[in-house]
C-alpha positions as CSV (number, residue, x, y, z in Angstrom):
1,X,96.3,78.2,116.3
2,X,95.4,81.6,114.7
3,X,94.4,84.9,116.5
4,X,92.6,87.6,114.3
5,X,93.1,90.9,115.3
6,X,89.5,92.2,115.9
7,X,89.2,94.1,113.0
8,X,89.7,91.0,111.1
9,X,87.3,89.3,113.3
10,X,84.5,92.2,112.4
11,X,85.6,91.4,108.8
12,X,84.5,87.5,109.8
13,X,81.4,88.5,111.6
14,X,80.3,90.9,109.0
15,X,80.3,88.0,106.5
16,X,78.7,85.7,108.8
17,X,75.0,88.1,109.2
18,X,74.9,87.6,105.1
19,X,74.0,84.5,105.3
20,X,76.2,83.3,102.7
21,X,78.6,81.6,104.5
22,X,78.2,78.6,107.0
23,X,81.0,79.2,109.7
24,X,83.9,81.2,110.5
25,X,85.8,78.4,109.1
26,X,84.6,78.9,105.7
27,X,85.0,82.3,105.6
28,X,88.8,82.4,105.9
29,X,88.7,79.1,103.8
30,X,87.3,81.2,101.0
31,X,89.8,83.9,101.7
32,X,92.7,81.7,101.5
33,X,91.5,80.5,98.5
34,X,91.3,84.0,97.1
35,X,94.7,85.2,98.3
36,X,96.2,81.7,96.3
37,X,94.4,82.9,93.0
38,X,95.7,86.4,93.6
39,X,99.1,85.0,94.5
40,X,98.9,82.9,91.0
41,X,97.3,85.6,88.6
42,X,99.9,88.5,90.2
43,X,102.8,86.4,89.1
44,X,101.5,85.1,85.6
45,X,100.9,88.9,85.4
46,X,104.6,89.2,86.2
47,X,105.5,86.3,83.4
48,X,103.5,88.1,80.9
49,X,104.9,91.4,81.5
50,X,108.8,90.3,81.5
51,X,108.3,88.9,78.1
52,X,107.1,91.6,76.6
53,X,109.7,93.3,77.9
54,X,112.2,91.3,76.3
55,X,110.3,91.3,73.5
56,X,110.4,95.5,73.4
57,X,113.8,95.5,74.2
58,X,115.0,92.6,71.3
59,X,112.7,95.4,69.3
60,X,114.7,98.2,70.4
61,X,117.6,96.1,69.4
62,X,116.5,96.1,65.9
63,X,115.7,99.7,65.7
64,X,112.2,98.8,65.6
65,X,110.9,101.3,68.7
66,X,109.0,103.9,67.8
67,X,109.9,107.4,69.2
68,X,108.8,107.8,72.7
69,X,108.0,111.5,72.3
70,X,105.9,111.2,69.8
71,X,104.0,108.7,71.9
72,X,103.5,110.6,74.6
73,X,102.1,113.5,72.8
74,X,99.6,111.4,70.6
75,X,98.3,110.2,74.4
76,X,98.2,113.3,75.8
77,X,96.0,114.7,72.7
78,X,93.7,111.5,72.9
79,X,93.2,112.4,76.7
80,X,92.7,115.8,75.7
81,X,90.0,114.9,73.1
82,X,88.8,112.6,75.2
83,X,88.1,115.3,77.8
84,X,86.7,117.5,75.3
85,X,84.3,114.4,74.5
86,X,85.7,114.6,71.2
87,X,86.4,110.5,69.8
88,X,88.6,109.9,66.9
C-alpha cells in the first residue's frame, strides 16, 4: 500500500477534474511511466556525455584542443552581439 502526502493527492485530484484521465490509478500509472523515460533518457544523456568526454580528452591528448580563452571570449562577444541584437 502507498500513502500520498496530500499535496500529491491535490496533484491526483487536480488531474482527475480534466477529464483526461479515468481513475487515480491511471494517473500515477502515467507518472510512473514518465519517471521510467526520465530515468532512461537522463542516463543515455549520461552515456552520451562520458564519450564525448573521452573523446575531448583523447583530443587533448593529441594536442588537438583549441585554447579555452579564446573560447570564452568569442562566447562572451556572441552574447554580447546577441544582446545588442546584432547576428553574425
Amino acid at each position: 500500500m502507498i500513502t500520498l502526502t496530500s499535496a500529491q493527492e491535490q496533484i491526483v485530484e487536480d488531474k482527475l477534474t480534466t477529464g483526461n484521465y479515468a481513475s487515480a490509478e491511471e494517473v500515477i500509472d502515467l507518472a510512473l511511466e514518465l519517471l521510467q523515460f526520465l530515468d532512461a533518457e537522463s542516463l543515455a544523456w549520461l552515456k552520451q556525455t562520458q564519450q564525448k568526454i573521452l573523446i575531448g580528452i583523447e583530443e587533448l591528448d593529441r594536442k588537438e584542443g583549441v585554447d579555452g580563452a579564446m573560447v570564452m571570449e568569442q562566447m562572451l562577444q556572441r552574447f554580447q552581439d546577441a544582446r545588442q541584437g546584432k547576428q553574425r
